[in-house]
N, C-alpha and C positions, 0 to 999 in steps of 0.2 A: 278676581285677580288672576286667577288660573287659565281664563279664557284671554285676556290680552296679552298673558305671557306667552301664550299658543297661537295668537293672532300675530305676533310681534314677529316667533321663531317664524313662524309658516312664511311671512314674507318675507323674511332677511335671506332664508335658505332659497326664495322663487329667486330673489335679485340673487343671489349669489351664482344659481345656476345657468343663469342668463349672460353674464358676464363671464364665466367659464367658457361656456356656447362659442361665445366670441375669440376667445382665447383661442378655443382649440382648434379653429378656423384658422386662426393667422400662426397657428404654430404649426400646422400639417402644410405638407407639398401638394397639391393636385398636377397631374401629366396626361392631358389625353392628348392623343396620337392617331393620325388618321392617313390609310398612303395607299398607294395603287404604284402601279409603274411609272406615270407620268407626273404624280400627284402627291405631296409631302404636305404634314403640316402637322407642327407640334407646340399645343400651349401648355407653357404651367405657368402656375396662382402658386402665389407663393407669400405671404404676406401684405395683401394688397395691393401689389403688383402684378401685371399678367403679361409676361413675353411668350410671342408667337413668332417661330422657327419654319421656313418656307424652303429651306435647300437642306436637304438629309445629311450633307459632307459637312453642315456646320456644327462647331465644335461648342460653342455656346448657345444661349439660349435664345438668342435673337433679340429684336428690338423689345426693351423692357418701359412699358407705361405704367402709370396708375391708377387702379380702377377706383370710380367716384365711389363715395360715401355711400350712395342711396343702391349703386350695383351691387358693392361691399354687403351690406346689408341683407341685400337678398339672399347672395350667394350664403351668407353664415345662418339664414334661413332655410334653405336645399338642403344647406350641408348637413346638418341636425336631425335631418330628414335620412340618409345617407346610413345602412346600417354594414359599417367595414368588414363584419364578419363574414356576409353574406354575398359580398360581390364576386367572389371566384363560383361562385354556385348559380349566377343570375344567367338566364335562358337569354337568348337572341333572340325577336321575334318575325325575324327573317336571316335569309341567307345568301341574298346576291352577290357576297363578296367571294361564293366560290366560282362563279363564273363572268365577272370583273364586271358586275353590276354594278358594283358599289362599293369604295373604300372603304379598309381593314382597320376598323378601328378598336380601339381601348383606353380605358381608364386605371389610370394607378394613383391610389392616396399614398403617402408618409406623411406618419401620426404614430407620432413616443416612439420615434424609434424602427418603427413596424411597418413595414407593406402590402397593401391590401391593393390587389390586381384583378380586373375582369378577366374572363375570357374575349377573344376577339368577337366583336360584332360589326354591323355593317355601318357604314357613316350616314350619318342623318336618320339612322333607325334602333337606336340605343334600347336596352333594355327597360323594360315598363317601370322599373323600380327606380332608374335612377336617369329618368326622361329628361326630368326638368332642370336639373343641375347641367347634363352633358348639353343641353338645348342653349344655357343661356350660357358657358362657357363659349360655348360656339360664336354665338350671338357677338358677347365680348370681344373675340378675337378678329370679328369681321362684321363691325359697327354696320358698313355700308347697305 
């Protein structure tokens, strides 16, 4: 009796943290930002939605779509992945953006409240820890 009580707990606490997971995805802001002198472009996720902002003087967010289910999905997979403590401390693993190699890019979550900000690194060469989220944000915002 003691082991299906413990079978039962053990799975209701998996589903329950898995559905949190999801939660705390669509309840945080994501803002990565990438620009050079000729070159702007700013998306944020934000509940399912993802608007990309292409001119720096604009006040809003730019054209807002919906990202599918099955993108959805992934991204609250990355995201899980994603440890917010860590991202002010995350290494560049290059540096073209100081001699205009390569657009100045960064990521910032809002989550509870709280802002967790990278350092700048270069566009299309995101930090090793948080490759694959900044990869398909990208991806999202420029289908083509």
């Amino acid at each position: 009796m003691k082991t299906i009580a413990l079978l039962f707990i053990t799975l209701f606490m998996a589903k329950g943290c898995s559905q949190e997971s999801q939660n705390d995805l669509a309840n945080a802001e994501i803002v990565y930002t990438a620009n050079t002198r000729g070159f702007y472009q700013k998306i944020t996720i934000h509940n399912q939605d993802i608007s990309v902002s292409k001119n720096r003087n604009d006040k809003g967010n730019g054209e807002i779509t919906k990202i599918s289910d099955t993108d959805w999905k992934e991204l609250v997979g990355l995201f899980k992945l994603v440890k917010l403590d860590s991202l002010a401390t995350l290494k560049d693993p290059t540096q073209k953006r100081f001699y205009d190699g390569a657009a100045i890019a960064n990521l910032k979550v809002t989550y509870k409240e709280k802002e967790y900000q990278t350092l700048d690194f270069d566009h299309g060469v995101p930090p090793i820890e948080i490759e694959k989220i900044v990869n398909k944000i990208v991806l999202l915002a420029n289908p083509e």
